[in-house]
N, C-alpha and C positions, 0 to 999 in steps of 0.2 A: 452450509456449503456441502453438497456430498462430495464423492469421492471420486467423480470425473472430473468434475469442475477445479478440486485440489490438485490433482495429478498433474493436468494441463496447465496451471496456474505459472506464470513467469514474474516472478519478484520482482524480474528485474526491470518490467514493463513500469512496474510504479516508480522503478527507482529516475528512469527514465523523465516520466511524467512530473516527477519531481523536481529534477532536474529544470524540466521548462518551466516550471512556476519560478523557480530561484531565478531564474535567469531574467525574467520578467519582474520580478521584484527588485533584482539589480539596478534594472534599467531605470524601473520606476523612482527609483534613489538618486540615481543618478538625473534623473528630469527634475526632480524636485529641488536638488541643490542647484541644476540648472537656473530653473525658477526662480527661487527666490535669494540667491547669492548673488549670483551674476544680473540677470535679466532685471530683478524688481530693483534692486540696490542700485542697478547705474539709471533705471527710470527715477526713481526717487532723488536722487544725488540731481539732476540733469533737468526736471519738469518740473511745472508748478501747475496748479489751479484745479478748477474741477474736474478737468476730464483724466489728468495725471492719477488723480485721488482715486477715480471712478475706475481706470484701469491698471493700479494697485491692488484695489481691490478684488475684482478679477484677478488678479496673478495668485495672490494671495489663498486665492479658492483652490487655484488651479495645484496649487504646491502639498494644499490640503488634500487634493484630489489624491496624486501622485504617492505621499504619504501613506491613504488608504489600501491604495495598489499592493503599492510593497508591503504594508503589517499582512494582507488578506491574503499575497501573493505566498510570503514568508512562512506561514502559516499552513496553507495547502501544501505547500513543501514539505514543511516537517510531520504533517501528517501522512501524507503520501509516506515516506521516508518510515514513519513507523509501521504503519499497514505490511509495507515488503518487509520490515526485520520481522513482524509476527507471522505471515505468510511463509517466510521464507523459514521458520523455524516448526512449524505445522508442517511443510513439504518435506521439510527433512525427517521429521519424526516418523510421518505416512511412507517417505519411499526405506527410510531404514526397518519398517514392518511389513512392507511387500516384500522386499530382498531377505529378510529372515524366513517368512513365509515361503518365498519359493526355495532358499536355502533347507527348508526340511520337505520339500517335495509338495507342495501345494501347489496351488494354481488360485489366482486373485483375477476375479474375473471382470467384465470393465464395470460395473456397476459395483464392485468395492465389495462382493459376498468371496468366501472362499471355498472354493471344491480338496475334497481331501479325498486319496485312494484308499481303498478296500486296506483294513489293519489285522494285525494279530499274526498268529502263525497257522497254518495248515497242519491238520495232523492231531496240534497241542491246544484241541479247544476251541474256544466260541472265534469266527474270525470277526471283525466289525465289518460290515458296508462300508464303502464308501460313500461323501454327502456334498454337501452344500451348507454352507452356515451364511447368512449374514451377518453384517456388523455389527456387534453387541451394542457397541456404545455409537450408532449412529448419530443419535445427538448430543454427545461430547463434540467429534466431529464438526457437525452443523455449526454449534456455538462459536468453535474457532478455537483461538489460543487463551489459555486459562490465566496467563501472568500468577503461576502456584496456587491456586484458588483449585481447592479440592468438594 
């Protein structure tokens, strides 16, 4: 990921996104006990014969189906859900090193390099130029968040 792409980045967009997969997984939980609580149990209880059998079975698919939804739904949830906590701990780290960066007079330019003015003293010696660095560890960066892996 470079450092436009970070900057801009909104946690909260996954948290969001998260959010609707839970809610879909709800639902699907909710269909399922539908299914096969209610629906196939008072068919069963009520009907006989082959076609009773034949559309049990069917329901039966169907409750499986619903099951699938929500473990698949459940799952992109908590994923999503980890993506923004490591996202959202990467952004924090990048804007707490922009804000120190400008905090000693730099300038962070949009592409993630940084400009530094002209140093030293007048008068007492060598002055330095001012430059341009870019990012050392750009692909630290890229990789993302390290979970303490050095």
């Amino acid at each position: 990921m470079d450092y436009a792409t970070l900057k801009s980045l909104k946690p909260s967009e996954f948290e969001d996104a998260a959010d609707g997969y839970q809610a879909v997984s709800d639902m699907a939980d909710h269909a399922r006990e539908s299914v096969e609580q209610r629906i196939a149990a008072k068919m069963q209880a009520a009907l006989e014969g082959e076609a009773a059998s034949a559309a049990l079975t069917q329901l039966r698919n169907l409750g499986q189906n619903f099951h699938y939804i929500q473990v698949e739904c459940g799952l992109a949830s908590t994923a999503l859900n980890a993506m923004a906590s490591d996202f959202r701990a990467a952004k924090k780290k990048l804007d707490s090193a922009v804000a120190d960066a400008h905090d000693q007079g730099f300038t962070v330019n949009a592409d993630g390099s940084v400009s530094y003015p002209a140093g030293g003293r007048e008068g007492r010696g060598r002055q330095d130029p001012g430059g341009r660095e870019r990012l050392r560890h750009r692909e630290r960066l890229a990789e993302g968040p390290t979970h303490g892996r050095r």
